[in-house]
MDTraj code that builds the backbone (N, CA, C; nanometers):
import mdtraj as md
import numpy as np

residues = "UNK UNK UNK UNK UNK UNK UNK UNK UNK UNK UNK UNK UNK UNK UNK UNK UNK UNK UNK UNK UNK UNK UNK UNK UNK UNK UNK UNK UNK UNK".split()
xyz = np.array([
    [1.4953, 1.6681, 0.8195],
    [1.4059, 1.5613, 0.7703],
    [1.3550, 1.5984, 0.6310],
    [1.3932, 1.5222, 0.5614],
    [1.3133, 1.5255, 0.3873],
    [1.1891, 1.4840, 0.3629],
    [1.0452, 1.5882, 0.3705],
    [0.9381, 1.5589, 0.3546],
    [0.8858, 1.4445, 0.2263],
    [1.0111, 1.4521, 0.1081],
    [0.9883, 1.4093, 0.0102],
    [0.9795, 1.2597, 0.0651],
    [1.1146, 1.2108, 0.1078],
    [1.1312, 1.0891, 0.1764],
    [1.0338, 1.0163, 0.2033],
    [1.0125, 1.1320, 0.3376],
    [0.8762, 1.0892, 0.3974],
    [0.7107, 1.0200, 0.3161],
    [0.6939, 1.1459, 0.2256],
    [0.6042, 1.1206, 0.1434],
    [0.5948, 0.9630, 0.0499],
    [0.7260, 0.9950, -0.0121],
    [0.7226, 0.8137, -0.0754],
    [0.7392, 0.7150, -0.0058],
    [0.7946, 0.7284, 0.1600],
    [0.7623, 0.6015, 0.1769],
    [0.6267, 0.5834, 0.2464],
    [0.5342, 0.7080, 0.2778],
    [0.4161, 0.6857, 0.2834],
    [0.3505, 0.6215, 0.1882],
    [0.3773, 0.6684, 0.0719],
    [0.3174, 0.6354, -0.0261],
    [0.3248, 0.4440, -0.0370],
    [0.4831, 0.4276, -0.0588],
    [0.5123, 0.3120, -0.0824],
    [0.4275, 0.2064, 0.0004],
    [0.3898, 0.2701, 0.1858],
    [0.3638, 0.2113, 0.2703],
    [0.1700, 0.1650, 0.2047],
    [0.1404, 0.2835, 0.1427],
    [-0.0354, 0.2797, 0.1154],
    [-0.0265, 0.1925, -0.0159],
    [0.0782, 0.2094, -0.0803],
    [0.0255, 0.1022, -0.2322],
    [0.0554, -0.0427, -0.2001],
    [0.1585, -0.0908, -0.0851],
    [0.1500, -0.2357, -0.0493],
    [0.0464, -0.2475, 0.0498],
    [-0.0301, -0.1646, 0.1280],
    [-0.1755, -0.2348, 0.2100],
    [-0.2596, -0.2366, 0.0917],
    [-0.2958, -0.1306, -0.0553],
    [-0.4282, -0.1841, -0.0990],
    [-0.3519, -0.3002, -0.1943],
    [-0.2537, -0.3281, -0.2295],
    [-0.2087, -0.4643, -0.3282],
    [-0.2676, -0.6066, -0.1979],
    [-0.2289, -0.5817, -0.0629],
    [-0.2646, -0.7145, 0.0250],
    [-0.4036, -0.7022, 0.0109],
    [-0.5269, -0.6085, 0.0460],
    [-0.6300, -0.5680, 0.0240],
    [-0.6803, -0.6417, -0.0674],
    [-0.6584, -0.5992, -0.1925],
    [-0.6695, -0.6686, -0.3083],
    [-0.6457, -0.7876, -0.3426],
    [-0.5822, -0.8512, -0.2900],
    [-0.5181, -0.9781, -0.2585],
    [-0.6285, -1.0573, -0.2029],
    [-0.6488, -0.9931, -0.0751],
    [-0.7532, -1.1029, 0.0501],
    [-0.8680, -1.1096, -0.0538],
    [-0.8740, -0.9260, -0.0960],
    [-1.0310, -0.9152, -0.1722],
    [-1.0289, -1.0601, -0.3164],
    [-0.9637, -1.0807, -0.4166],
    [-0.9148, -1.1554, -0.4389],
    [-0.9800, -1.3192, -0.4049],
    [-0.9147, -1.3644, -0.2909],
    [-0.8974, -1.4498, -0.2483],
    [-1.0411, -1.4447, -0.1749],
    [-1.1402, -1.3363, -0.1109],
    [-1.2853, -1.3347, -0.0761],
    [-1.3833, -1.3945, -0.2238],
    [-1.3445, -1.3213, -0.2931],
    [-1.4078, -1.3253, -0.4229],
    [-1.4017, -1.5269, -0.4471],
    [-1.3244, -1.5532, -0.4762],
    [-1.3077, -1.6642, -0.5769],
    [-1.3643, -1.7743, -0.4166],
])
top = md.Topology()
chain = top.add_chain()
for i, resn in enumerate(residues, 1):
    res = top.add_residue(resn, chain, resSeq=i)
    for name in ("N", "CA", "C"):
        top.add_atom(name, md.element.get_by_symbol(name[0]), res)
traj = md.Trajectory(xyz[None], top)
């Protein structure tokens, strides 16, 4: 198993929940 792998698609997985986040937040705001 390639920790690296792992790591970016953690990563990938945490920068598309705060973009939806940001989004709703966004969409709370206005």
């Amino acid at each position: 198993m390639h920790y690296q792998h792992f790591f970016l698609l953690l990563r990938f997985a945490g920068s598309l929940m705060e973009h939806s986040d940001r989004k709703h937040g966004t969409y709370v705001d206005q």
